[in-house]
C-alpha positions as CSV (number, residue, x, y, z in Angstrom):
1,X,14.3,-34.7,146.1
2,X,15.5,-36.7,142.9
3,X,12.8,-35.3,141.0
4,X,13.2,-31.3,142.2
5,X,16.9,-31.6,140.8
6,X,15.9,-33.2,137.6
7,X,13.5,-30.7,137.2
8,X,15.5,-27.8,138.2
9,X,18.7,-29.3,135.8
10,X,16.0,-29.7,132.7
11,X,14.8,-26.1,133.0
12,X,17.9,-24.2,133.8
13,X,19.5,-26.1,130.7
14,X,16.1,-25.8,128.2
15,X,16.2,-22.0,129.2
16,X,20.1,-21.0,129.0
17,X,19.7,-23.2,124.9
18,X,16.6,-21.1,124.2
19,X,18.6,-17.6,125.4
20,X,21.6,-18.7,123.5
21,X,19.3,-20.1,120.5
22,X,17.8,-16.8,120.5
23,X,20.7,-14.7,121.2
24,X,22.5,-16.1,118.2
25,X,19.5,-16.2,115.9
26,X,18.8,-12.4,116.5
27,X,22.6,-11.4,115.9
28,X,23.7,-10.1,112.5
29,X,25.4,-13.2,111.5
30,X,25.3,-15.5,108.3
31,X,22.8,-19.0,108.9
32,X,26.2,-21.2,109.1
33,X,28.2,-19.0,111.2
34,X,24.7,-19.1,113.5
35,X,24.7,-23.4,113.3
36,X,28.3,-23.5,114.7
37,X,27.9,-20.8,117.4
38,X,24.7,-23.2,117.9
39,X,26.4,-26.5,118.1
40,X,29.2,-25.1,120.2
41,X,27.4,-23.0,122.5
42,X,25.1,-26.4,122.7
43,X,27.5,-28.6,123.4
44,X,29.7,-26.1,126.1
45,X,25.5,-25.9,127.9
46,X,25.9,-29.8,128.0
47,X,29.1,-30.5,129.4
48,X,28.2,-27.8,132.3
49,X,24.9,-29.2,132.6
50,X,26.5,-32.8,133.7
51,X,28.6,-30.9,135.2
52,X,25.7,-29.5,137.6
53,X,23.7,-32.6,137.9
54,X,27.1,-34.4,139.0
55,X,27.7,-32.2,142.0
56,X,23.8,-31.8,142.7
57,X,24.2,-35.7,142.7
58,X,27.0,-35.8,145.5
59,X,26.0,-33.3,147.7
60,X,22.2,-35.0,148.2
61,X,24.2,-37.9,148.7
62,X,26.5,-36.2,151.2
63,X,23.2,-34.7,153.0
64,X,21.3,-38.0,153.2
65,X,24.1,-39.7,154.3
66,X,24.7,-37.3,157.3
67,X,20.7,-37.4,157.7
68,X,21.1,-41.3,158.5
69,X,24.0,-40.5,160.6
70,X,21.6,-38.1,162.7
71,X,18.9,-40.1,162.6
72,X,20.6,-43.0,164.1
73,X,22.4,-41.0,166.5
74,X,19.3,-39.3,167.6
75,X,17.8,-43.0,168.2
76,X,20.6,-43.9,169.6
77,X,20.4,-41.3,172.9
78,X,16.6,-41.4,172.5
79,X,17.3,-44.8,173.6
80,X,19.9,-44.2,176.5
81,X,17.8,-41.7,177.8
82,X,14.2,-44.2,178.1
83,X,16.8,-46.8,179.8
84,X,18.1,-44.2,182.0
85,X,14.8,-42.8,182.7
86,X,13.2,-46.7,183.5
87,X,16.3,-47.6,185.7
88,X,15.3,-44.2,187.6
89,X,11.4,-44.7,188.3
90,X,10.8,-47.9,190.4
91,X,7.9,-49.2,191.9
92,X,7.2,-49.1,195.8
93,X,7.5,-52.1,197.4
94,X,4.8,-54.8,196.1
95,X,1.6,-54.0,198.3
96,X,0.2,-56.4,201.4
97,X,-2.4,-58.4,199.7
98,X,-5.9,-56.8,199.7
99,X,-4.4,-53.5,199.3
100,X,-4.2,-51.1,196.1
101,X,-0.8,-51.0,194.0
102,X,0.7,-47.9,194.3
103,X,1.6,-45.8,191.0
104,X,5.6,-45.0,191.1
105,X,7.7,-42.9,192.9
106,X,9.8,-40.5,192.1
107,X,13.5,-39.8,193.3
108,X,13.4,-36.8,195.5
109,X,15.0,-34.3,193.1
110,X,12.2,-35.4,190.4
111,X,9.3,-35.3,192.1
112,X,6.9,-32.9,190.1
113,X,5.9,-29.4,192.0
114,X,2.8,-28.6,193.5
115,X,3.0,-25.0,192.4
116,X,3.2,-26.1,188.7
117,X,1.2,-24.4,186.3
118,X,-2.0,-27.1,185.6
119,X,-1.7,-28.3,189.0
């Protein structure tokens, strides 16, 4: 994302000094009047342009630092929910030897349909 906002700062500034480069240059004006409209319009583009990239800078801070927070929090219920989900499916009782072991049972409200689509 760094370099999308460089490159998105670079060109919004290179385009606003050649519309004011080319504003100025066009106007009926004498060539030194023309340098100080330059330099000022230049340096009033520059300050605004920092100005920009500061706040561009803070908010992707601000969104990856609530991204993380998501994330972790996401991970964090993701892994709630497998503990819940373990503590919930047990094994049968261990089988008489000789005999197959049993896959897991379900608790009664879980149990999956035998009307369900696929089935």
């Amino acid at each position: 994302m760094g370099r999308q906002v460089q490159s998105f700062v670079a060109g919004f500034v290179g385009g606003a000094l050649v519309g004011a480069a080319s504003a100025l240059l066009l106007a009926p004006r004498s060539g030194q009047e023309v340098r100080q409209q330059l330099r000022e319009r230049s340096k009033a583009l520059q300050e605004q342009a920092q100005t920009v990239a500061g706040e561009v800078r803070i908010r992707s801070q601000d969104v990856l630092t609530r991204g993380k927070v998501l994330i972790e929090s996401a991970a964090e219920v993701a892994s709630q929910r497998v503990q819940e989900l373990g503590h919930r499916v047990r094994p049968e009782q261990p089988p008489a030897a000789g005999e197959p072991q049993p896959a897991m049972t379900f608790p009664p409200t879980e149990q999956p349909s035998a009307s369900a689509p696929g089935n």
